[in-house]
C-alpha positions as CSV (number, residue, x, y, z in Angstrom):
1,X,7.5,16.4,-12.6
2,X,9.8,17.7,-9.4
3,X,7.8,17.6,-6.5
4,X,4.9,15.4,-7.3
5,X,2.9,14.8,-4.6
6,X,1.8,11.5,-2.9
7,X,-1.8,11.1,-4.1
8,X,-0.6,11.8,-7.9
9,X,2.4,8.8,-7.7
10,X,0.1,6.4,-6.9
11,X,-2.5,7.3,-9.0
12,X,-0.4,8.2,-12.5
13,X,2.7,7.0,-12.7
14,X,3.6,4.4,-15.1
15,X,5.1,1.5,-12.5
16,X,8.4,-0.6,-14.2
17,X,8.6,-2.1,-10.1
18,X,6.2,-3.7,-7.7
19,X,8.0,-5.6,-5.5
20,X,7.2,-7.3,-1.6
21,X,8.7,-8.7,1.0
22,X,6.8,-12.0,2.2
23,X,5.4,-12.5,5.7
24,X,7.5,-16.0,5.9
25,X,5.6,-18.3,4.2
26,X,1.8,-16.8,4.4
27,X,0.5,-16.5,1.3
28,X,-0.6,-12.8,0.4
29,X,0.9,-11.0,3.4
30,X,3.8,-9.0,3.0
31,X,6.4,-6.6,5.2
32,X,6.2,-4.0,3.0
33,X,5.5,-3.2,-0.9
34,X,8.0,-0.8,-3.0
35,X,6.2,0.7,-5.9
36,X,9.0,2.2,-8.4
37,X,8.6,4.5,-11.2
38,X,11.9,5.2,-13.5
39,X,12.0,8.1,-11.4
40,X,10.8,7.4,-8.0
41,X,10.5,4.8,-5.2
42,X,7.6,4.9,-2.4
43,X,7.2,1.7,0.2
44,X,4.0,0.9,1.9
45,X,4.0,-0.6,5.3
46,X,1.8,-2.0,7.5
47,X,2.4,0.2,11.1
48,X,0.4,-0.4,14.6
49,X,-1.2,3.1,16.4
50,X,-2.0,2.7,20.1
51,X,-5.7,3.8,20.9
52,X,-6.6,5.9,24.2
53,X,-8.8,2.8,24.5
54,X,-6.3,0.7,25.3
55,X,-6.4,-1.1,21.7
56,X,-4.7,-0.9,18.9
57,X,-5.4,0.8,14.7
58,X,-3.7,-0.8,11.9
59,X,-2.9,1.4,9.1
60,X,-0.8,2.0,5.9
61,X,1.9,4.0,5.7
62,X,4.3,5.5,2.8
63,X,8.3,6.7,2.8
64,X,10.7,7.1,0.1
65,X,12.3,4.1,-0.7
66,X,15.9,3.7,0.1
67,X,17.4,0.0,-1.4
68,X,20.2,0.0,1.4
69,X,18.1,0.2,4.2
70,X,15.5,-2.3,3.0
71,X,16.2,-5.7,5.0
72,X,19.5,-6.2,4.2
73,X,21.2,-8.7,6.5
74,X,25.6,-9.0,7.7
75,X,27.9,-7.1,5.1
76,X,24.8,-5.5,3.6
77,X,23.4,-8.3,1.4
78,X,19.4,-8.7,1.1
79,X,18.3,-10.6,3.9
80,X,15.1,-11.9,2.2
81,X,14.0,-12.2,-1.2
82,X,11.9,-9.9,-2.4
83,X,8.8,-10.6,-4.5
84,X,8.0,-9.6,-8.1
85,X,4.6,-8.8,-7.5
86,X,4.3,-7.0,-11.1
87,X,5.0,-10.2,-12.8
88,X,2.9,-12.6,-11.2
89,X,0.2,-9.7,-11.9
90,X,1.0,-9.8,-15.2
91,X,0.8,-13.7,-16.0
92,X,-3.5,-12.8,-14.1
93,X,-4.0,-10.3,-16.6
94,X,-3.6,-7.1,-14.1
95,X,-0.4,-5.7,-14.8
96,X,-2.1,-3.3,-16.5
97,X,-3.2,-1.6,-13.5
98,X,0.3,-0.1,-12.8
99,X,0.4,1.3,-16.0
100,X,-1.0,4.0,-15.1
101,X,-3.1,6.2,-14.7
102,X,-5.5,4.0,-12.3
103,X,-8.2,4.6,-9.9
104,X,-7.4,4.9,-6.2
105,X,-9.6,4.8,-3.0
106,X,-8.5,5.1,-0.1
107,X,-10.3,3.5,3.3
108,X,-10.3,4.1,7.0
109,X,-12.1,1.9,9.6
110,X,-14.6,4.3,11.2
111,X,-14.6,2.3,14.8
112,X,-11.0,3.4,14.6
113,X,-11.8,6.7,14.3
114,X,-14.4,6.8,17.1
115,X,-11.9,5.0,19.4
116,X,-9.6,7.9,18.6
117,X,-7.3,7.4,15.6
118,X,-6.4,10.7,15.0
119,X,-5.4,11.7,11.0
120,X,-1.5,10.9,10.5
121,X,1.3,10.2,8.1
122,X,1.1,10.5,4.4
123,X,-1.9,8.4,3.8
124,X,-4.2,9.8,6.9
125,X,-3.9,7.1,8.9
126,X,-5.6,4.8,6.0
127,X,-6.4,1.1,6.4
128,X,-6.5,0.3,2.8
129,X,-6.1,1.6,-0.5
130,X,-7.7,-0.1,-3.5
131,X,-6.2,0.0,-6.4
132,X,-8.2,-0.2,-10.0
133,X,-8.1,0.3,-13.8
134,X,-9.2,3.2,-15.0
135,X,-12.3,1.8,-16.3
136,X,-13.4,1.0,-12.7
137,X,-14.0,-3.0,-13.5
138,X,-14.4,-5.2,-10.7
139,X,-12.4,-7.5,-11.6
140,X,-9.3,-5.1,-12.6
141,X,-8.1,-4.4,-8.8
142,X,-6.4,-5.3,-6.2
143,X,-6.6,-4.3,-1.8
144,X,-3.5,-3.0,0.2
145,X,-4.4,-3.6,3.8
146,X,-3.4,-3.4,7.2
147,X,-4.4,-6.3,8.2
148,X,-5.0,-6.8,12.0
149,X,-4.6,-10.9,11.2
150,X,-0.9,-10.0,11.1
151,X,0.3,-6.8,13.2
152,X,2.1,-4.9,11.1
153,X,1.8,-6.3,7.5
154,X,0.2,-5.8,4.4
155,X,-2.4,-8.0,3.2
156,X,-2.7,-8.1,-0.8
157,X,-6.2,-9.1,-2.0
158,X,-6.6,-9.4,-5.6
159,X,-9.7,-11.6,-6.0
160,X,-13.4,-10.2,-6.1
161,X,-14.6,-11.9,-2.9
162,X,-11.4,-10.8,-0.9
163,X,-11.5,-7.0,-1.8
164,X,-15.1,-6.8,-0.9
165,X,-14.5,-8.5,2.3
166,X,-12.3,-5.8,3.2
167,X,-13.9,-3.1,2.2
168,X,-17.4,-3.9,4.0
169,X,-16.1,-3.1,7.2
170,X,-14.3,0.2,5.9
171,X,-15.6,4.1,5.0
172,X,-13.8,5.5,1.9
173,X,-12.6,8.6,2.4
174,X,-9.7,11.6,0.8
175,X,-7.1,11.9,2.5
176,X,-5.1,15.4,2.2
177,X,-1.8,14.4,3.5
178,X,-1.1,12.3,0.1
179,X,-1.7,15.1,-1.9
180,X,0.8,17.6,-0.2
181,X,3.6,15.3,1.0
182,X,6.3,15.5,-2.1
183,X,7.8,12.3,-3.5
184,X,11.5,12.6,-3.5
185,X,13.6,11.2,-6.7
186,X,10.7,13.0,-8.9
């Protein structure tokens, strides 16, 4: 499995790790999102873009993950406590959907792109990416977005109502960045 790329992580490989960092004390609003494999580590963060408008795009990033760089305050100890995300999934019933293999859509905000957002980093310059079980039910799925509400962060929508909300205003599309850009650890 050396090399595999982006796209095919998220998508297939069995998660053991989903962990965020909280936005403070905002419910469902994180820093960033480590998704770990037993043989790789990718974070998602929420990153600003400045427009030739004058305004700003909101968009989801990826990197490898590195645990000693990861908000760690004096002498190197965590600075904030990190979230199990997987296990509170799995007490809802949708742990499942990091077992893998899993549906994933990926969505930019096409006023974005008219304003100028050019295609960038591993994920295209995406606003979201849904996750969902294989089976494609409604209700198995969750929303990683780049929220404009908070600059910078990830909003994590897991009900029915929220997701939808999200994704009305968004275009799917494929990004090709996630499929060539390498995981490292794999």
């Amino acid at each position: 499995m050396e090399g595999e790329s982006l796209a095919d992580f998220l998508s297939r490989a069995p998660m053991q790790s989903v962990v965020g960092m909280p936005l403070g004390d905002v419910q469902g609003f994180y820093l960033d999102i480590v998704l770990a494999s037993g043989d790789a580590s990718v974070r998602l963060t929420g990153t600003a873009f400045d427009l030739p408008d004058r305004t700003e795009a909101f968009l989801l990033t990826a990197s490898d993950f590195n645990p000693e760089e990861w908000w760690t305050g004096p002498g190197g100890q965590p600075g904030w406590k990190a979230e199990d995300l997987l296990g509170t999934w799995t007490k809802f019933g949708k742990g499942r959907i990091w077992q893998g293999p899993r549906l994933v859509r990926y969505f930019v905000d096409p006023d974005d792109r008219q304003r100028g957002l050019p295609m960038q980093g591993p994920l295209d310059s995406a606003a979201a990416i849904e996750f969902g079980g294989e089976q494609g039910r409604r209700t198995d799925r969750l929303v990683l977005y780049a929220t404009p509400e908070y600059p910078c962060a990830i909003e994590l929508a897991t009900t029915i109502e929220r997701c939808d909300a999200i994704l009305a205003s968004l275009q799917e599309f494929a990004p090709q960045t996630a499929r060539t850009t390498r995981v490292a650890g794999i």
